[in-house]
BANU-578337 format. One record per residue (C-alpha): x negated, z negated, y negated; residue in one letter; residue number from 1. Coordinates in steps of 0.02 Angstrom, whole numbers, plus 32768, in hexadecimal, padded with zeros to 4 digits. Each point is the difference from the previous one (the first is absolute). Last residue first. Example, Ala and Ser with C-alpha at 12.3 -4.5 7.8 and 13.67 -1.06 7.14 Angstrom:
REC | u | w | v | code | pos
REC | 7D54 | 7E9B | 8035 | S | 2
REC | 8045 | 7FDF | 80AC | A | 1
***
This chain:
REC | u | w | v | code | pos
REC | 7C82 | 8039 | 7CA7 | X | 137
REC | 7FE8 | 7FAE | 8096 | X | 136
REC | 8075 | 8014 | 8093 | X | 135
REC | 8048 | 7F61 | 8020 | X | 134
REC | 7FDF | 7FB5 | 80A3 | X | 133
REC | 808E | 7FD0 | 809B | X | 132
REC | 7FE5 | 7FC0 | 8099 | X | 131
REC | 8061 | 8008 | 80BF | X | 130
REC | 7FFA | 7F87 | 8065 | X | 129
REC | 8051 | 7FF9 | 80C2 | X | 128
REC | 808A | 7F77 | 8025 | X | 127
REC | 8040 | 806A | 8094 | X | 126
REC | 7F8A | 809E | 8013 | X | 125
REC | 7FC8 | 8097 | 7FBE | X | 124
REC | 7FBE | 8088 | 8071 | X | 123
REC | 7FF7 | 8071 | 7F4F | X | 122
REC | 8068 | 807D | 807D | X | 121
REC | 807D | 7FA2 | 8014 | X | 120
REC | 8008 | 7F8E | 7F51 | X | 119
REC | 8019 | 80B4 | 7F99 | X | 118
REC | 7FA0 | 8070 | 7F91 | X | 117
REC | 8044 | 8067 | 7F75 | X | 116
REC | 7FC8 | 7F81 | 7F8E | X | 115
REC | 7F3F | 8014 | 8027 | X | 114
REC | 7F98 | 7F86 | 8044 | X | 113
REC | 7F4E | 7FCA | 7FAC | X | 112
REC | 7F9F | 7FAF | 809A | X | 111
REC | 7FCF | 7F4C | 801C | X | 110
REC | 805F | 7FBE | 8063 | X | 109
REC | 80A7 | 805E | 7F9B | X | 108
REC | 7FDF | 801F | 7F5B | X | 107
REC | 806C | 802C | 7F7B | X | 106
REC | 7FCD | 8036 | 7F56 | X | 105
REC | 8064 | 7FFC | 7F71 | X | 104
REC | 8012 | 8068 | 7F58 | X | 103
REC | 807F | 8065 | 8040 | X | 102
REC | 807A | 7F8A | 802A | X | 101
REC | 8016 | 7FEC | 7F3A | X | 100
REC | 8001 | 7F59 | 7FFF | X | 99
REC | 806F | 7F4F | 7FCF | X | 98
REC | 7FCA | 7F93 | 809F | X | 97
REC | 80BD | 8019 | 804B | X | 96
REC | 7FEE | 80C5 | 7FD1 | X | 95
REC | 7F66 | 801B | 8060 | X | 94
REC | 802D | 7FB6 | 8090 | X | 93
REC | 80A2 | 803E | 800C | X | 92
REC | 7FB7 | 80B0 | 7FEE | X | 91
REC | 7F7C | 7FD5 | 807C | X | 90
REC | 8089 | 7FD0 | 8078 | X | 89
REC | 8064 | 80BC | 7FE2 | X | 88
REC | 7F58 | 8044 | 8019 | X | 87
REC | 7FD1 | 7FAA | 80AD | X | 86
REC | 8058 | 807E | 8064 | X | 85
REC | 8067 | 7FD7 | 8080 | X | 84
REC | 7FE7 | 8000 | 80C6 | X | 83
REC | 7FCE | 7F36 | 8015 | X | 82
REC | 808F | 7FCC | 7F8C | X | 81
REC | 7FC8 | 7F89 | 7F76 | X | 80
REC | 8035 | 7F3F | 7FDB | X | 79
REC | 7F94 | 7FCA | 7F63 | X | 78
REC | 7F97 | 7F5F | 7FE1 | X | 77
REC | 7FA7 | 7FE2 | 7F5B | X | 76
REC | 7F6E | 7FA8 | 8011 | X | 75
REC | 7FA4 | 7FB1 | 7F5C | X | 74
REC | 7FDB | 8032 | 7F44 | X | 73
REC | 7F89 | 806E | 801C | X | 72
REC | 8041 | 8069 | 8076 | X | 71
REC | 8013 | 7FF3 | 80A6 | X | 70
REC | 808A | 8056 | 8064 | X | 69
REC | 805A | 7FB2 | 8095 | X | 68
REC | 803E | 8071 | 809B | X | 67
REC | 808C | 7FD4 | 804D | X | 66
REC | 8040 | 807B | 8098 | X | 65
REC | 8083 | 8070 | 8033 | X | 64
REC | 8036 | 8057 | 8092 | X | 63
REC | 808D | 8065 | 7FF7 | X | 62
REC | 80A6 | 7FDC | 8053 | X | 61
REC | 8032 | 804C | 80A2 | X | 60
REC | 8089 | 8062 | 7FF6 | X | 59
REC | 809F | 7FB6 | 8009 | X | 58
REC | 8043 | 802E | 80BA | X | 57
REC | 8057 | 80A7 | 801F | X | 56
REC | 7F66 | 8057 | 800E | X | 55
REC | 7FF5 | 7F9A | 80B5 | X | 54
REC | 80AC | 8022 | 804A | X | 53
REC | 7FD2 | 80AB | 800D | X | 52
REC | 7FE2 | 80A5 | 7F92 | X | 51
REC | 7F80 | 804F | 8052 | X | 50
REC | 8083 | 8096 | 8033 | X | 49
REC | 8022 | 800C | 7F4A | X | 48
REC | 7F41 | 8038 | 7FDD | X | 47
REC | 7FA5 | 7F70 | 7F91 | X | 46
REC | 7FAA | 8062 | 7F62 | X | 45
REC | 807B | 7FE2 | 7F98 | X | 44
REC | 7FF4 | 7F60 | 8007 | X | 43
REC | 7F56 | 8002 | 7FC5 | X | 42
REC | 8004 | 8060 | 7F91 | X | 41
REC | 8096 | 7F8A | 7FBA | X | 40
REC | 7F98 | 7F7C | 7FFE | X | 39
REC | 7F63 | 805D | 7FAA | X | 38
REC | 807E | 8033 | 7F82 | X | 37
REC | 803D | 7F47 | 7FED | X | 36
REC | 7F38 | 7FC0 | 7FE0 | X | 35
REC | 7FF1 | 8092 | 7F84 | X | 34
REC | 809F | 7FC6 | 7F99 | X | 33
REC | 7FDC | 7F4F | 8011 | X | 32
REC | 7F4C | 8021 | 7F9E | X | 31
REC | 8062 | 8093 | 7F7F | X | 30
REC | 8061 | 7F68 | 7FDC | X | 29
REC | 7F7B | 7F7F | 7FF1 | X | 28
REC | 7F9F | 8076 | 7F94 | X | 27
REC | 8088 | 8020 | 7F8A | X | 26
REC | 8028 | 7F31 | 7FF5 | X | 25
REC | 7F41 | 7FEE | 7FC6 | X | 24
REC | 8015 | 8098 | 7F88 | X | 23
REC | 8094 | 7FA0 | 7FBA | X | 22
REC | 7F9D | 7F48 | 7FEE | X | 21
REC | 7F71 | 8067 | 7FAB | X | 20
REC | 8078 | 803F | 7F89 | X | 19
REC | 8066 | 7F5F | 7FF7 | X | 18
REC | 7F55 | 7FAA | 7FDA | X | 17
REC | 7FB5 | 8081 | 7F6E | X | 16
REC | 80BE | 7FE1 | 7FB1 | X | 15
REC | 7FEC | 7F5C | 7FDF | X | 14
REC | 7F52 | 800A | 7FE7 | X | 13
REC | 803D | 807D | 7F71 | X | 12
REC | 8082 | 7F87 | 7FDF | X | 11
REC | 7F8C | 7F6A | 7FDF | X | 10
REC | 7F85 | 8060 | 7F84 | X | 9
REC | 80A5 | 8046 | 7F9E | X | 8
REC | 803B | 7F52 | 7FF1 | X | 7
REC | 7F35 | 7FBF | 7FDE | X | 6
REC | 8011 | 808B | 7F76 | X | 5
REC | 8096 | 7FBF | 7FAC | X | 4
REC | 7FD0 | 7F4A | 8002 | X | 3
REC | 7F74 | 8024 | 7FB8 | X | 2
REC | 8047 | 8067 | 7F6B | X | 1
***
């Protein structure tokens, strides 16, 4: 009877992981999507007379940074783009230390940011800390 129940117990965590894994993969998508729209925006908006030599060269790429988040149990480093939104990086975050991203706090010197923020307009820099608290119950 054990043995059934910690089979059931293991495929329900089983199942809780590919879950969370699949909502992370839905957020990543809907992430790229939004970051190709703006692209093409801005594409669009270039007039065919502007069209030169220049916007046939690779674009240039976007700036990105490391930023390390501390937790309890050490520094985690984590490459970021300076115009994205922190969620999808919370959602990592949360899932690598096994919680519901919704039960954490992140603060950024000091202050409580929110996951729709991004690195740009946080001023983050190179190497900058972030930290991470567990809501209480």
């Amino acid at each position: 009877m054990m043995l059934v129940r910690g089979i059931k117990f293991s495929f329900l965590l089983k199942k809780q992981e590919l879950v969370s894994f699949a909502q992370s993969a839905e957020e990543l998508v809907q992430d790229v999507e939004e970051s190709v729209r703006k692209t093409l925006h801005a594409l669009l908006q270039c007039s065919p007379q502007s069209a030169t030599k220049e916007t046939l060269e690779p674009p240039n790429e976007r700036r990105k940074l490391v930023i390390s988040i501390q937790y309890k149990d050490g520094l985690k480093q984590f490459r970021v783009y300076m115009d994205d939104k922190l969620k999808r990086l919370f959602k990592m975050y949360a899932d690598r230390i096994k919680l519901d991203a919704n039960n954490i706090v992140i603060l950024f010197d000091g202050d409580k940011i929110s996951s729709n923020s991004m690195p740009d307009s946080l001023g983050m820099e190179e190497n900058d800390i972030i930290e991470v608290h567990v809501k209480s119950s």
